[in-house]
N, C-alpha and C positions, 0 to 999 in steps of 0.2 A: 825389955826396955830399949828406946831408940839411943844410939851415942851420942855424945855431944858431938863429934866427929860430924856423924848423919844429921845432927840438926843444923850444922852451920851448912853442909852441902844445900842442903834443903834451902837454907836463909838464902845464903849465896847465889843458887841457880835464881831462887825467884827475885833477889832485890836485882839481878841481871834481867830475866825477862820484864822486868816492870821500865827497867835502863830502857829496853829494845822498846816495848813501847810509848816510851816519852818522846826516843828517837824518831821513832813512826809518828808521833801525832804532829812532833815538830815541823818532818818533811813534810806533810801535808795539811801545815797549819792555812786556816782561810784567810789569815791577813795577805791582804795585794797591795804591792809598795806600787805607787805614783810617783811619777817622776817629772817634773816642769821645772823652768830655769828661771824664772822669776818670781820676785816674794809671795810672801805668801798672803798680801795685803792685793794683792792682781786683783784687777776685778773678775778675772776667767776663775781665780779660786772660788770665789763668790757666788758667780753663776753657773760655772760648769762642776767643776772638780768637787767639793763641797755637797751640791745637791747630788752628784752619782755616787758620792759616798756614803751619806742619808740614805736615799732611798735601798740604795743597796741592802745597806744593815736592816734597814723596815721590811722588806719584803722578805728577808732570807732569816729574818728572827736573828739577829744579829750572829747568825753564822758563817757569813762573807763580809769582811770588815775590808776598810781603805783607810794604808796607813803614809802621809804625803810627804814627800821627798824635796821639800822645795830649794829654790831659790841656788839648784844648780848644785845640790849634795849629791849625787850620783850621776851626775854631769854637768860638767860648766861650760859646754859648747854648744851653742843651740843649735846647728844643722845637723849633729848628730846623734839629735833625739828619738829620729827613727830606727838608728844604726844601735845605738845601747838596746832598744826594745825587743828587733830580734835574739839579737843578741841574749837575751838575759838576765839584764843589768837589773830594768825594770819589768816589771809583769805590767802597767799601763803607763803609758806615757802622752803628754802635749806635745804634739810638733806643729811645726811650719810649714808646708807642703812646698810652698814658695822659696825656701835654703834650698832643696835637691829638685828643683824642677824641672830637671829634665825624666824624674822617673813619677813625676803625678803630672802630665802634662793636661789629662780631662780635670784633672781636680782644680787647677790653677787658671782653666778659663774663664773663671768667676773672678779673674783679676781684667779683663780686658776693658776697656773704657765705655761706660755709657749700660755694662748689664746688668747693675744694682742703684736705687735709689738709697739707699739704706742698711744698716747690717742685719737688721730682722729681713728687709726684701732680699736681700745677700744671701741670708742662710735659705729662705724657701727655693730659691734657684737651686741653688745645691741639694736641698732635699728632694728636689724635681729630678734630680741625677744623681742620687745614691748609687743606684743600682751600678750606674756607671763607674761610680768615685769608687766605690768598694771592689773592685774587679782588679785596682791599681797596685792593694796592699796585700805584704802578706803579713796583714796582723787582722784579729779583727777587730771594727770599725766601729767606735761605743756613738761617736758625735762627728759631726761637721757642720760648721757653722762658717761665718764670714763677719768683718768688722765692715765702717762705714766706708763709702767714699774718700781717698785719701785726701787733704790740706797738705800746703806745701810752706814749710817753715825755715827761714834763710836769717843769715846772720849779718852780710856785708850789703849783702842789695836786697833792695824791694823789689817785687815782680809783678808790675801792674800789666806788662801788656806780653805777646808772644817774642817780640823782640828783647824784652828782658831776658828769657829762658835761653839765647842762644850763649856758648862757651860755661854754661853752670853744670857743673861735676853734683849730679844729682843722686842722690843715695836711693833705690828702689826696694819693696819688700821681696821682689821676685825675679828672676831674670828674665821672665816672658814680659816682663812692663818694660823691658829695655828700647827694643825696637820705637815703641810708640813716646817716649822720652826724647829717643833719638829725634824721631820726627818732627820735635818741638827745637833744634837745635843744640840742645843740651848732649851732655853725655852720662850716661847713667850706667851706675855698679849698685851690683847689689853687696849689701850688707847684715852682719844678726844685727839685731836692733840692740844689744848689751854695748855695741863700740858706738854708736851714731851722736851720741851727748857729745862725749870726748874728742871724736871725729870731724863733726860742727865746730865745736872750739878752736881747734888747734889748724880749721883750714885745708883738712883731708879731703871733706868734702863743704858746697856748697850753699845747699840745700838738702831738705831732709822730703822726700813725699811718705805721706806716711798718716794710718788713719788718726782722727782728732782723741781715740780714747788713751793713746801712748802718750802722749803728750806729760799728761800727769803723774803717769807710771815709771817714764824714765826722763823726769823733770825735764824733758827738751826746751822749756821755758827759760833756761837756765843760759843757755848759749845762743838761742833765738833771736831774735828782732823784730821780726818780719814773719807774719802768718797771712797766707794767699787762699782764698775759699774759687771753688766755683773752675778748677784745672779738671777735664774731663779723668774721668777715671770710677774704677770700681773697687769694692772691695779685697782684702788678702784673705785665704782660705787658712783655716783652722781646723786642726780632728784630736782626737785624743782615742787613743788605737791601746790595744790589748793585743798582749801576746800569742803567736795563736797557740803554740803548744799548750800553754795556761789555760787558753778555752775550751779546746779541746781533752785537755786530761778532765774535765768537770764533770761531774753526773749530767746527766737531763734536769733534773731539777735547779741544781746551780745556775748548769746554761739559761734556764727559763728566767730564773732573779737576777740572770747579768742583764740581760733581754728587757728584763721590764725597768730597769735601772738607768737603760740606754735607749728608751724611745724617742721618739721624735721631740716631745718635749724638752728634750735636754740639748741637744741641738739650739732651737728655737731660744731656750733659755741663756743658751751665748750669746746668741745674735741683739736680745734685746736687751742682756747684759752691754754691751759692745755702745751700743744707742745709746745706753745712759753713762756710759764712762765717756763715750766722743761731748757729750755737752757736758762731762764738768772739766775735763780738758781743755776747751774753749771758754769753759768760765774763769779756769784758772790761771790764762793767756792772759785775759783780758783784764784781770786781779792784778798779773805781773807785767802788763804796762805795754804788752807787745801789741806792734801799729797793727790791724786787721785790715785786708783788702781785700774786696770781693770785685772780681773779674766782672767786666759787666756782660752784658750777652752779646756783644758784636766783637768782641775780646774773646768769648768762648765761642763762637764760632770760629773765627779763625784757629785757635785752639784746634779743635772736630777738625777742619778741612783738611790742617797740616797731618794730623794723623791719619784721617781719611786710607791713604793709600797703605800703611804699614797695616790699617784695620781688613781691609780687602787681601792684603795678603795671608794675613794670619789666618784669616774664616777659609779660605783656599785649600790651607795647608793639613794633610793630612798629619792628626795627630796621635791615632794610636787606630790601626789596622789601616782600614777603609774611610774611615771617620775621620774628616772634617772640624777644623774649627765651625763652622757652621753648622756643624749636624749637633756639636756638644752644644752651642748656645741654644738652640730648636729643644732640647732637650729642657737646659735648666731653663726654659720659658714654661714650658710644661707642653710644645706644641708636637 
């Protein structure tokens, strides 16, 4: 007959190996935490975040789940959203390519004036130059997409003609839109979009340029006056990046359900996401009483000619090897 001695040994060793593997399933649990710094009401949650977390669970038999971080719980600083995701913090994360833009310089020429009608035409540019944009990160690369055309929203002055823009402390989404701000007389810094409400208010800055689907996201209505359509300019880049060691420790099969969770669809699905948040932004302008001016076309010409020369520089300038601002625009044209 075994002792009680031996049967607790027995009990004992195995209520510990059953310990070890709870610990084991846990470290290799398939929940992947997301990380973004704005509510969870964004419209990017709607469009992007949200459908790669659906499809994910659908395709993987909900064995790859996404669990979202919003609203700035694993980081409250938006430029360093890239920076927490190698790091660790998060296994997927939203960034801004345009906070650190001196190290996505191909990804960020989807900001330059005149090479998007659109945030759907925005993001196909960019999908014209994946290959390219993905070469930037070391994480990898689920979506890229682009918002509209930016509007330019002021609080003390109206800004009907180029001579308005000179001495106005312009808030931009990227530092590569600096140059061509300049060139309008203005002087332009960039900013995270979480300070620009408070920022407008209190006279830090002047003007906000910035695409029309924020507007409603971070009530810029609120401090506004004055919304200016028709200032040449293009869309701000978007991605939402995976860690690489996370994608890489994955089976083959995982990789395949991140794969089909992150196609082109989902990209596309920001950009026309993006479309429909810039018109109720502008509905909700026009709700809240703020004056709308539309530059007229001899206004936006002169607009174009003062940038003109900063635009010839920029396409000049080699931006990453051999490559040309003009070779990266040639690209996301699809030429």
């Amino acid at each position: 007959m075994m002792s009680v001695t031996r049967i607790s040994k027995i009990a004992i060793a195995g209520a510990i190996a059953i310990g070890a593997l709870a610990g084991a399933t846990t470290a290799t649990a398939t929940e992947l935490r997301l990380a973004y710094f704005m509510g969870p009401k964004h419209p990017m949650n709607k469009f992007v975040f949200t459908p790669f977390a659906k499809k994910l669970a659908e395709v993987s038999g909900g064995k790859l789940t996404v669990k979202q971080f919003a609203g700035g719980a694993l980081n409250s600083a938006p430029p360093k959203q890239y920076s927490i995701l190698l790091k660790g913090v998060a296994d997927i994360a939203f960034a801004l390519p345009g906070y650190t833009a001196q190290l996505f310089p191909i990804t960020n020429v989807i900001t330059v004036p005149g090479l998007s009608t659109s945030a759907l035409d925005g993001t196909k540019k960019m999908l014209n130059a994946r290959k390219l944009i993905e070469k930037e990160y070391k994480a990898k690369v689920l979506a890229v997409w682009a918002n509209q055309p930016p509007v330019l929203l002021t609080k003390d002055k109206p800004v009907r003609t180029l001579e308005d823009m000179k001495g106005l402390k312009v808030r931009v989404t990227s530092r590569q839109n600096v140059p061509f701000i300049e060139a309008l007389g203005a002087s332009a810094v960039s900013q995270p979009v979480t300070v620009i409400n408070q920022n407008l208010q209190n006279g830090t800055i002047d003007a906000i340029l910035i695409g029309a689907s924020a507007i409603r996201s971070f009530k810029l209505y609120e401090p506004a006056k004055y919304i200016t359509t028709g200032i040449p300019g293009s869309g701000s880049a978007f991605v939402l990046l995976m860690n690489n060691k996370v994608y890489n420790s994955m089976s083959a099969q995982e990789k395949k359900w991140v794969d089909a969770a992150s196609d082109n669809s989902l990209s596309l699905s920001g950009g026309s996401g993006f479309d429909k948040a810039a018109a109720g932004g502008m509905k909700i302008s026009k709700d809240k009483g703020l004056t709308f001016i539309d530059l007229s076309s001899a206004e936006r010409a002169k607009f174009t000619k003062a940038m003109a020369p900063a635009m010839e520089k920029f396409g000049a300038k080699k931006i990453s090897g051999d490559m040309t601002g003009w070779d990266v625009i040639k690209a996301m044209k699809g030429q």
